[in-house]
Structure formats: C-alpha cells, structure tokens
SERO-4910 file (N, C-alpha, C, O; in steps of 0.05 Angstrom, whole numbers):
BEGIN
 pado doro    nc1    nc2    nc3   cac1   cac2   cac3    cc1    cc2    cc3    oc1    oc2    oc3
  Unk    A     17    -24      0      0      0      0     17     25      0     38     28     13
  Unk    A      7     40    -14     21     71    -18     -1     89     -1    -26     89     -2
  Unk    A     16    102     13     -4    114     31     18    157     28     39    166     37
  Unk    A     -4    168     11     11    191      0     -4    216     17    -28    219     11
  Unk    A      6    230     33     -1    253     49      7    276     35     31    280     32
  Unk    A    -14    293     25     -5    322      7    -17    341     25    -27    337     47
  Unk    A    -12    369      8    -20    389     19    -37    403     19    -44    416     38
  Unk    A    -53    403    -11    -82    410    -19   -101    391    -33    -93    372    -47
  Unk    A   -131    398    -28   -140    388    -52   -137    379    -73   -142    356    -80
  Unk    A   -130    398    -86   -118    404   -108   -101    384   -128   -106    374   -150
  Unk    A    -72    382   -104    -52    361   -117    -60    331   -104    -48    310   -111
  Unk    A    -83    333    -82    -99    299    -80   -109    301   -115    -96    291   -134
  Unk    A   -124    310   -117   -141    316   -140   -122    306   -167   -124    286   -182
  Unk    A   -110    320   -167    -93    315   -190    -78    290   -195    -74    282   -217
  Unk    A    -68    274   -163    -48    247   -167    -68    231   -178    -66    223   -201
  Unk    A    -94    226   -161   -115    210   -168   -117    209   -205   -111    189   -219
  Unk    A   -128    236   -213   -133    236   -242   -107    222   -253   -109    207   -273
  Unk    A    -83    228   -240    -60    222   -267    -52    191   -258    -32    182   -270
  Unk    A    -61    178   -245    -65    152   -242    -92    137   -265    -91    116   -278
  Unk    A   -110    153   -264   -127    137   -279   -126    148   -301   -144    138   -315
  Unk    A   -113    165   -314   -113    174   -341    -83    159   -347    -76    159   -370
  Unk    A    -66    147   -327    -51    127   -338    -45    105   -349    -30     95   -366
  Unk    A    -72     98   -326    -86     72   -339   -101     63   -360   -103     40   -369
  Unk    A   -116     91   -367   -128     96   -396   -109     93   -411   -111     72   -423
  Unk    A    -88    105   -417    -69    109   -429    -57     86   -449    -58     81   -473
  Unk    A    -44     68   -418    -38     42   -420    -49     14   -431    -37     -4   -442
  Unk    A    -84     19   -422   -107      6   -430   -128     21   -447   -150     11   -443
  Unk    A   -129     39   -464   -159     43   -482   -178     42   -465   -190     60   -452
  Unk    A   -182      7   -467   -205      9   -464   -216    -13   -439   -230    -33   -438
  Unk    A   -202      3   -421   -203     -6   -393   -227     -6   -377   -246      6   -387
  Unk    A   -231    -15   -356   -252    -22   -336   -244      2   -320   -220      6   -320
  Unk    A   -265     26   -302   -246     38   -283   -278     45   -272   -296     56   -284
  Unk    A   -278     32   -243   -296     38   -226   -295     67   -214   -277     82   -209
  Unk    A   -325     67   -212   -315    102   -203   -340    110   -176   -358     96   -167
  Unk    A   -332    136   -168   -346    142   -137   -359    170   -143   -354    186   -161
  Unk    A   -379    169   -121   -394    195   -130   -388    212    -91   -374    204    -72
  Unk    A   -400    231    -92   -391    247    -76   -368    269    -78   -350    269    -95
  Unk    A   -372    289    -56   -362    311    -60   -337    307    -67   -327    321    -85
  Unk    A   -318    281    -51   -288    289    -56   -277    279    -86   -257    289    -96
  Unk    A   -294    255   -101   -283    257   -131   -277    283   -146   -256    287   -157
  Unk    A   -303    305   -143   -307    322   -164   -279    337   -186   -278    341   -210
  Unk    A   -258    343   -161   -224    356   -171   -224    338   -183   -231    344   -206
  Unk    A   -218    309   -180   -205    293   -198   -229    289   -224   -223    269   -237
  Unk    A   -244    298   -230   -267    286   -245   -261    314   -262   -262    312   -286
  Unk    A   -256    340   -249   -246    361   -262   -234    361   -281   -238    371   -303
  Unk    A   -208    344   -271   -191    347   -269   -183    332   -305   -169    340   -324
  Unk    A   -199    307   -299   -205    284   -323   -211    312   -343   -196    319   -361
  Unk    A   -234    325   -338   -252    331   -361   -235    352   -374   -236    359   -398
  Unk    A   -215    364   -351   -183    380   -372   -180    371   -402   -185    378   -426
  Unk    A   -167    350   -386   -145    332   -408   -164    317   -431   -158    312   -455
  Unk    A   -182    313   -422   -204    298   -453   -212    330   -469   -216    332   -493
  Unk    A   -213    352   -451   -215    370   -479   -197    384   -486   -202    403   -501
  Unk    A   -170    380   -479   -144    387   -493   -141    363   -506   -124    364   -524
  Unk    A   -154    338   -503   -145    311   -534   -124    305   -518   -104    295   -529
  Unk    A   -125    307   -499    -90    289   -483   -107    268   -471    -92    250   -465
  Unk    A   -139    260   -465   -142    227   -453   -169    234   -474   -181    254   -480
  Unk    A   -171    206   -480   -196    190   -493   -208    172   -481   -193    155   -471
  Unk    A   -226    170   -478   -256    153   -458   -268    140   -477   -289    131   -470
  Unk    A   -260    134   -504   -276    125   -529   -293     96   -518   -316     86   -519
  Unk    A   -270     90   -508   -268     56   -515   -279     46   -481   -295     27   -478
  Unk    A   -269     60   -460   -274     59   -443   -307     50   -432   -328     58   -442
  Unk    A   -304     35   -414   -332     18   -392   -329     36   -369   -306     44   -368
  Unk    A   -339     41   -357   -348     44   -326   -364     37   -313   -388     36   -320
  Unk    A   -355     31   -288   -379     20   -259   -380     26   -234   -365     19   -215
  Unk    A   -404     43   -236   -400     55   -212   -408     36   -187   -419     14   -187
  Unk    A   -394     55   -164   -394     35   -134   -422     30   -126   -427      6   -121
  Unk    A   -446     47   -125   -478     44   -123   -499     62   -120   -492     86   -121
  Unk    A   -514     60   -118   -546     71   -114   -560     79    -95   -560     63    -76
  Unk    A   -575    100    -94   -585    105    -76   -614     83    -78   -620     79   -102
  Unk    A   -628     72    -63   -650     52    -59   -682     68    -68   -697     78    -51
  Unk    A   -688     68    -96   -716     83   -102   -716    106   -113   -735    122   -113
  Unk    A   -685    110   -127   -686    135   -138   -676    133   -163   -653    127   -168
  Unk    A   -699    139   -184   -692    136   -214   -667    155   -223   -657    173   -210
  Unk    A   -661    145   -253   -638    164   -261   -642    195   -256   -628    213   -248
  Unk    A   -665    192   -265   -682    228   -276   -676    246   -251   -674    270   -254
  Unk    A   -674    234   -227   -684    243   -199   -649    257   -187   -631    244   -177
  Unk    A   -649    290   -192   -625    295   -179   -613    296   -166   -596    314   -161
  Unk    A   -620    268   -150   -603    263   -128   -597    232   -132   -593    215   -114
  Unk    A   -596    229   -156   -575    206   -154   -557    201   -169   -551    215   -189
  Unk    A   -546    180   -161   -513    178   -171   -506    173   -193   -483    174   -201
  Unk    A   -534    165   -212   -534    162   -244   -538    194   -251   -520    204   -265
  Unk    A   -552    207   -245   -552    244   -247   -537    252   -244   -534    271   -259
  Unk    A   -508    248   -221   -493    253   -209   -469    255   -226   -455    275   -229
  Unk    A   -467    222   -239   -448    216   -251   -450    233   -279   -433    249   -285
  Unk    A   -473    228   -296   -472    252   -326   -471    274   -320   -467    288   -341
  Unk    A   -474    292   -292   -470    312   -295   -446    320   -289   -440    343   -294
  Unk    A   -431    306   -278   -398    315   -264   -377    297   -281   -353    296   -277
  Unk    A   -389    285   -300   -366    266   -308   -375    263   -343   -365    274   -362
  Unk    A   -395    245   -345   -400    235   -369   -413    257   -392   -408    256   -416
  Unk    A   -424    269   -385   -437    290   -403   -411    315   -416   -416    328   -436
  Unk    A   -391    317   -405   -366    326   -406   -337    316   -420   -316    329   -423
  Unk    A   -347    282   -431   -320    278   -443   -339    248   -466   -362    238   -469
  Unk    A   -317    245   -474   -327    224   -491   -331    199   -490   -320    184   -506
  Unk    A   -347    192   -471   -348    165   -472   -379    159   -476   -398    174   -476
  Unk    A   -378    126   -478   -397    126   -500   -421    117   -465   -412    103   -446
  Unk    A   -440    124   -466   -454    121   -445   -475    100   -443   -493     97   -426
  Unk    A   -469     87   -463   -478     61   -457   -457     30   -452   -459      5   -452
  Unk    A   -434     54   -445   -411     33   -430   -405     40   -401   -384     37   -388
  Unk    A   -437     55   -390   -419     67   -359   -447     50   -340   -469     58   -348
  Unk    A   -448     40   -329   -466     24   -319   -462     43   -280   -442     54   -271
  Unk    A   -485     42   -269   -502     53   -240   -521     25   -244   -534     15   -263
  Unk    A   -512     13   -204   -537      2   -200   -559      8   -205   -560     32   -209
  Unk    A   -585     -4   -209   -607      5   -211   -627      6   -192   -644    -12   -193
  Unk    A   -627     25   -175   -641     27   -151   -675     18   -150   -691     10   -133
  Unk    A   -674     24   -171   -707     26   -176   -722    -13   -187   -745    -20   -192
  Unk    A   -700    -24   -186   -702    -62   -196   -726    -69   -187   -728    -64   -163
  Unk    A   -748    -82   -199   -766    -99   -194   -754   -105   -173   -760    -97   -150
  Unk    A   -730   -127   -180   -722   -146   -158   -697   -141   -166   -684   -141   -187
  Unk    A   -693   -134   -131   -663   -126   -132   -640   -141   -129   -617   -136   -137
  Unk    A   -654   -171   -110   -626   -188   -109   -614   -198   -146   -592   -204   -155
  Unk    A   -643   -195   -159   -634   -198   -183   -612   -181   -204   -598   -188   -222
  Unk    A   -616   -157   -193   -599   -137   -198   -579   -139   -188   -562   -145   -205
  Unk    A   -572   -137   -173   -542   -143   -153   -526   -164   -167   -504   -160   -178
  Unk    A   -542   -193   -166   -537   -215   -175   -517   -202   -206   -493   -206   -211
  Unk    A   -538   -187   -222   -532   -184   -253   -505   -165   -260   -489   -169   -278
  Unk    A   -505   -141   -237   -481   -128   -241   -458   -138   -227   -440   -121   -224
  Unk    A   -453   -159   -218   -429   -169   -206   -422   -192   -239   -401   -199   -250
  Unk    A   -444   -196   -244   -441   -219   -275   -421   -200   -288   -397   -206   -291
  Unk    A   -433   -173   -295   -424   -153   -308   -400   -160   -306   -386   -174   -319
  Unk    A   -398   -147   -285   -361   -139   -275   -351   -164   -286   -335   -161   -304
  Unk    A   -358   -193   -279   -342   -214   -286   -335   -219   -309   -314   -230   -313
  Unk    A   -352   -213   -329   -356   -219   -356   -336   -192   -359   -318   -198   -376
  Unk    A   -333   -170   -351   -315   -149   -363   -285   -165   -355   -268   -158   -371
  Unk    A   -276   -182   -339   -255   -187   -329   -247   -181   -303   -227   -189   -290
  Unk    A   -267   -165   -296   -257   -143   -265   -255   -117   -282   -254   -108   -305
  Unk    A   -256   -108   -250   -243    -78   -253   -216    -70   -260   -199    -80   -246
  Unk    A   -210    -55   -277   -173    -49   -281   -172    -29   -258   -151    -34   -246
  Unk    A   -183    -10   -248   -179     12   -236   -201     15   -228   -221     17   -243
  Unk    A   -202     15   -191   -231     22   -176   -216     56   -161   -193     60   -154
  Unk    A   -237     73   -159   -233     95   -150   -252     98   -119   -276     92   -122
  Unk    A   -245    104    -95   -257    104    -74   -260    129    -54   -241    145    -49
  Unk    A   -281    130    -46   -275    151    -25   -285    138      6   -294    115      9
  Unk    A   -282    153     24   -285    138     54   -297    152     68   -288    174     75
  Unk    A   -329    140     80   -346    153     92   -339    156    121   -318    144    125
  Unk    A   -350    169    145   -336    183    168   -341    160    182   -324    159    200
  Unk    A   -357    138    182   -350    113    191   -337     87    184   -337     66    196
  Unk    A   -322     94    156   -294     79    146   -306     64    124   -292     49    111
  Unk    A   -339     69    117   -353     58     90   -340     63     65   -328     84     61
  Unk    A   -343     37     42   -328     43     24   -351     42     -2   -367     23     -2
  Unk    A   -351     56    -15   -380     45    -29   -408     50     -3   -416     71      7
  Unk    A   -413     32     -2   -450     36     19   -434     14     32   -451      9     49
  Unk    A   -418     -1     36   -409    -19     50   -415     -7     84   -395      6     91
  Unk    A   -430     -8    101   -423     -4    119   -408    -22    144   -404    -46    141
  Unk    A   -402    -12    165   -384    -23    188   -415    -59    198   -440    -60    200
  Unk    A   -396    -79    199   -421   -103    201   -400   -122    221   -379   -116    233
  Unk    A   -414   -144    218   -392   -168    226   -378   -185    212   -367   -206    217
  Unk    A   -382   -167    182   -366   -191    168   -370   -174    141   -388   -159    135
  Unk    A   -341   -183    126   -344   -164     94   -364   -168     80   -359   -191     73
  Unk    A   -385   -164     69   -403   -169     52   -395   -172     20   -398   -152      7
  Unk    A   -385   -202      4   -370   -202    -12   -397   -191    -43   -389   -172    -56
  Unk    A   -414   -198    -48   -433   -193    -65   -444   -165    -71   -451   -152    -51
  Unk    A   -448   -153    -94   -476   -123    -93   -494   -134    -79   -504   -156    -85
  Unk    A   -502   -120    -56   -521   -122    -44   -547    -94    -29   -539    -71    -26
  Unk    A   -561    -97    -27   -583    -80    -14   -577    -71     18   -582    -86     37
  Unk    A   -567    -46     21   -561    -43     46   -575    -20     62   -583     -1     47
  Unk    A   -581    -18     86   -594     -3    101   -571     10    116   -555     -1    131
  Unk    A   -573     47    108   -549     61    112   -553     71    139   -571     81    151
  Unk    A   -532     66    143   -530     78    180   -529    106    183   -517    118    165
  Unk    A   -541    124    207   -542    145    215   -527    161    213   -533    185    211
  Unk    A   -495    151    211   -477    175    208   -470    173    172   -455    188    159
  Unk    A   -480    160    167   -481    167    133   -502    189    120   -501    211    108
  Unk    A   -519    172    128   -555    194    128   -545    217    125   -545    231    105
  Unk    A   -531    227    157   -524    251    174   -498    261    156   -492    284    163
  Unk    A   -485    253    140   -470    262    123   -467    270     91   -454    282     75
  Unk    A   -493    252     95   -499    261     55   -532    279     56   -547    276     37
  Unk    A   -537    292     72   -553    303     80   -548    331     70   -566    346     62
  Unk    A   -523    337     71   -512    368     60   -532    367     23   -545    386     13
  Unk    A   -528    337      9   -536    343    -15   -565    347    -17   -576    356    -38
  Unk    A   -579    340      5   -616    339      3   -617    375     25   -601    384     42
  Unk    A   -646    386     12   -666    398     25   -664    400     56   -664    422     68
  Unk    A   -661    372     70   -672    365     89   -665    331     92   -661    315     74
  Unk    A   -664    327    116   -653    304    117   -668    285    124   -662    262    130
  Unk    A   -690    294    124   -713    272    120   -716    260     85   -731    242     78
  Unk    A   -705    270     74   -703    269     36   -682    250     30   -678    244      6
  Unk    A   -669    242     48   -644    221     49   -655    192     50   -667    182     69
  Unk    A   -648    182     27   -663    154     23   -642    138     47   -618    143     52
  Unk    A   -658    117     59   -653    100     82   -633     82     76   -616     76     94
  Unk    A   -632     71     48   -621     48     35   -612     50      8   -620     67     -8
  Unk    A   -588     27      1   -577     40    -16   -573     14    -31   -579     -7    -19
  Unk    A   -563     12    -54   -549    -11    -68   -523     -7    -75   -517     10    -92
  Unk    A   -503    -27    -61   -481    -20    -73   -459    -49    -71   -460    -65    -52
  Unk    A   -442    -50    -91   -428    -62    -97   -410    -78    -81   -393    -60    -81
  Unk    A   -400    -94    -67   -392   -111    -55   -358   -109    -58   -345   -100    -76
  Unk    A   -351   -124    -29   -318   -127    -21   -311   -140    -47   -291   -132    -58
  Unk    A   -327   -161    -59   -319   -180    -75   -309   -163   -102   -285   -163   -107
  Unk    A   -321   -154   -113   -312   -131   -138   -293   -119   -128   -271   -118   -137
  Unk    A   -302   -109   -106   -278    -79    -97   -243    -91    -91   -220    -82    -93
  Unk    A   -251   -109    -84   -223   -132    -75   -211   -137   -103   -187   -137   -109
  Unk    A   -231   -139   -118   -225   -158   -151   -208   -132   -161   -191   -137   -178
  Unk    A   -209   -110   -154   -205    -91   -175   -171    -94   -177   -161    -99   -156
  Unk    A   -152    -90   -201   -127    -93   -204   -109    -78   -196    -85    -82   -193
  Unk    A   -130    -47   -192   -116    -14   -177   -139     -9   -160   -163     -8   -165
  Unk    A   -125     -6   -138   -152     14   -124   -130     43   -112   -109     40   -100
  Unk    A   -142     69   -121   -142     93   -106   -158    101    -97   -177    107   -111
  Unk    A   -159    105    -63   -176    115    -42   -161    153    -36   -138    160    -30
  Unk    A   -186    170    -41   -179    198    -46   -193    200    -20   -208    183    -12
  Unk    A   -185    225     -3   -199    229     32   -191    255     37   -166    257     39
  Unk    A   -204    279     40   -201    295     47   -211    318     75   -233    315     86
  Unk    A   -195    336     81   -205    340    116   -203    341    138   -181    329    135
  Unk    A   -204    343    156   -193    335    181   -210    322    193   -207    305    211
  Unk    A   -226    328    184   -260    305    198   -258    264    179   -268    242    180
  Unk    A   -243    275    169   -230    243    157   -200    239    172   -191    217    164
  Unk    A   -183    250    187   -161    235    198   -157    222    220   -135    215    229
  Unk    A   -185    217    234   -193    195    245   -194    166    238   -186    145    249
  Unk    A   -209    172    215   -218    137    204   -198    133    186   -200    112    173
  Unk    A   -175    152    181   -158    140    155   -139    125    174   -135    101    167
  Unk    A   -128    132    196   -112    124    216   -128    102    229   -113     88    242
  Unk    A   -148     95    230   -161     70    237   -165     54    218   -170     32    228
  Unk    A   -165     53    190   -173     45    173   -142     33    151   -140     14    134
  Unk    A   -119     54    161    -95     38    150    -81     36    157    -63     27    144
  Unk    A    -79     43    189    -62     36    208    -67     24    239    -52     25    258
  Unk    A   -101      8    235   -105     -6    259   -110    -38    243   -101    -49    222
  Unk    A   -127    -44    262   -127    -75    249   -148    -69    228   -161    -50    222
  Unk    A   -145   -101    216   -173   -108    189   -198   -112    213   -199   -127    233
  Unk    A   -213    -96    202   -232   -105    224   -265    -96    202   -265    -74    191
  Unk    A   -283   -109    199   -311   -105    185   -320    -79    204   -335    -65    190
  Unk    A   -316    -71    223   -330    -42    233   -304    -26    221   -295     -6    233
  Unk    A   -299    -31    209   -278    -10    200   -278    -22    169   -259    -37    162
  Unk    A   -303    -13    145   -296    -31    123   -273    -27    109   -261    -46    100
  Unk    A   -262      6    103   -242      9     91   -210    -10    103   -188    -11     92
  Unk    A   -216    -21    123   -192    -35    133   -183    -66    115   -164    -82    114
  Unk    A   -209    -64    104   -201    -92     85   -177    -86     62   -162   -103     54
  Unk    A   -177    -56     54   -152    -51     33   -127    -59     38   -108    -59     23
  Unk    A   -128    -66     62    -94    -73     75    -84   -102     55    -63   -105     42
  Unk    A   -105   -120     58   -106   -140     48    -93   -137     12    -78   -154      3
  Unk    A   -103   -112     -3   -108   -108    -25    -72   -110    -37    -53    -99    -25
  Unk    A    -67   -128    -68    -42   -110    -71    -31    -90    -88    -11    -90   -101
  Unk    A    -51    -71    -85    -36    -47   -109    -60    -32    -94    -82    -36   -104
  Unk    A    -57    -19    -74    -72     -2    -66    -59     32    -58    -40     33    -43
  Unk    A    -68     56    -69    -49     75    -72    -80     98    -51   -101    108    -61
  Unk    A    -74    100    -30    -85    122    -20    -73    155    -17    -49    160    -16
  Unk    A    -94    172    -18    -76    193    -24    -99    218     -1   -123    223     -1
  Unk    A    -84    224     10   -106    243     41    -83    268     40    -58    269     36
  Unk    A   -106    289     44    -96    314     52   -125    326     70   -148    324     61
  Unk    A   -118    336     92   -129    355    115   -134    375     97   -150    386    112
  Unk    A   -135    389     78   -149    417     66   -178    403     53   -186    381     47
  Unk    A   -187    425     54   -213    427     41   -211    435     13   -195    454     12
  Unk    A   -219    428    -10   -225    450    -31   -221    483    -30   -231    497    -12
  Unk    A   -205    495    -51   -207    515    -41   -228    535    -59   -229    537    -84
  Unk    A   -242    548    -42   -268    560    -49   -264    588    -74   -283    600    -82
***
C-alpha cells in the first residue's frame, strides 16, 4: 500500500486523475470503477481537462459505478446516475452506454445485484476502482457489520451516513434510508484501487482504517489486504 499525504486538494485531486488517465493510457479500453460524492469532483475536473485538450480518450472505455441510492430513478437529482452525467459523463467522450449505476429502482433487486457483479465478471474485473471513505470507514454503501459483505447487495445506511450526505438533500428527512451498492468481492477484484480522503473530519478513520487492524466495523480496513492499493489524504478542504 502507498499511503501519499499532500497538501491541498488540489494536488490529491490531481495524483488521483494522473493515475487513472494512466491507466487509460496504458489500457484504451479499460474497466475503471468510479465514486460519486463531493471528494471525486477535482479529480473528475480534473479528467474533463485533459479529454478536452485531446490528451485522454474515454472512447473505448466501460465504467462501474460503486452504487445507488434505494428508489431513486436516473431522472431524480439526487442520484448517482444524475450525479455521474453531470460531473463526469456529459463532459467527455465516452460512449454512455458503457458506464453502468446500479439500478435502484429493480423490480427485484437481489436480481440486480446478482446481474451487475455478472457484469463486472464478464468485463474481467475492474482495471482501476476509485474510492472515497465515509466518516465511519464505509467504502461504497459498505457499511461497518460483522463480516465483509462479498456480493452487490441491498443495504440499510446507517445514521452517520444519512447525517453526512444530507448536506446534498433539502432536508434530511429526503435522504433515502437504503442503498445498493457493490460488494468487497468486486472492490477486492479490482487490479488498482485509489482511495482519495479529504479533511480533518476524515483523519480519524484513515488512521483506523490503515493503520489499525482489518476489522468489518472499520470496512475500509479490508484494503490492507489489497495489492496495489495507492491512498492519497490531505487535511485541506477545496479551495473556495
């Protein structure tokens, strides 16, 4: 594990992007899982630079995102399929019927879960998973349990998640309860993982999370296990 301490936003922002525009580089037409929330956006910026200076191409490129909010269609601006075309995909060229979001809204969802883990398999895996880390060490909707949850599965999000993605709703009663999201099993599979963390309200759980034990109440602690895992944390905020 590479564990990289910077100084701003900014240059988190930027290692991240020049890691996965490496991998593009290297691969065309690569697998590269991706994360929604506030701390991607620099690096998602950052992407949408270099595809309109013609220095990275997304032509060929798949994506899969980590998951879903539970009952919220694409259309609905608060989710992570909205999320994703408006901060990422609507901005560069890739073809958007190679970027796959759980589907929150599934008849039947174990069937769904079931189908996007097929996905991923049939792609090979992930070449490159991108992560961020919620204030209780969640990786994806993974939350803290008694045991890794290896499958996409249907999860019921805990209070300090709610209480943290609440900044994006009205009101935090508008915060869906449950979520769908992608499993240890993919996230383990992936061939790169970069975990981006920014803050001081995150140098709690990064120091529990990569420097205490593997422990399932601590999900990000399973990366220890991982081998090509490149984290990258800086204490600044964005600068406004």
């Amino acid at each position: 594990m590479r564990y990289i301490k910077v100084d701003s936003y900014e240059i988190m922002s930027r290692k991240a992007a020049a890691i996965i525009a490496a991998e593009i580089v290297r691969k065309p037409n690569c697998v590269i899982g991706l994360a929604t929330g506030s701390t991607p956006l620099g690096t998602y910026a950052q992407l949408i630079e270099w595809n309109k200076k013609g220095d990275l191409d997304f032509s060929e490129v798949t994506s899969v995102n980590l998951d879903e909010y539970y009952g919220l269609d694409a259309s609905n601006d608060q989710s992570y399929r909205y999320f994703m075309n408006t901060n990422l995909f609507d901005h560069i060229n890739i073809d958007k019927a190679n970027t796959y979001v759980p589907n929150g809204i599934a008849d039947d969802i174990d069937a769904e879960c079931a189908a996007y883990d097929k996905r991923i398999e049939d792609f090979g895996g992930i070449d490159i998973q991108l992560l961020g880390i919620g204030p209780d060490g969640h990786i994806g909707f993974n939350e803290p349990d008694t045991c890794f949850v290896k499958p996409t599965h249907k999860v019921t999000l805990d209070a300090s998640t709610i209480e943290a993605n609440s900044r994006f709703f009205n009101d935090i009663s508008e915060v869906p309860t449950s979520a769908v999201t992608m499993g240890m099993g993919a996230i383990m599979g992936a061939k790169k993982v970069i975990l981006i963390a920014n803050g001081l309200n995150k140098k709690e759980i990064m120091e529990k999370a990569f420097f205490g034990p593997i422990d399932p109440q601590v999900p990000a602690s399973i990366l220890q296990l991982h081998p090509d895992v490149t984290v990258i944390y800086t204490e600044k905020n964005p600068v406004k």
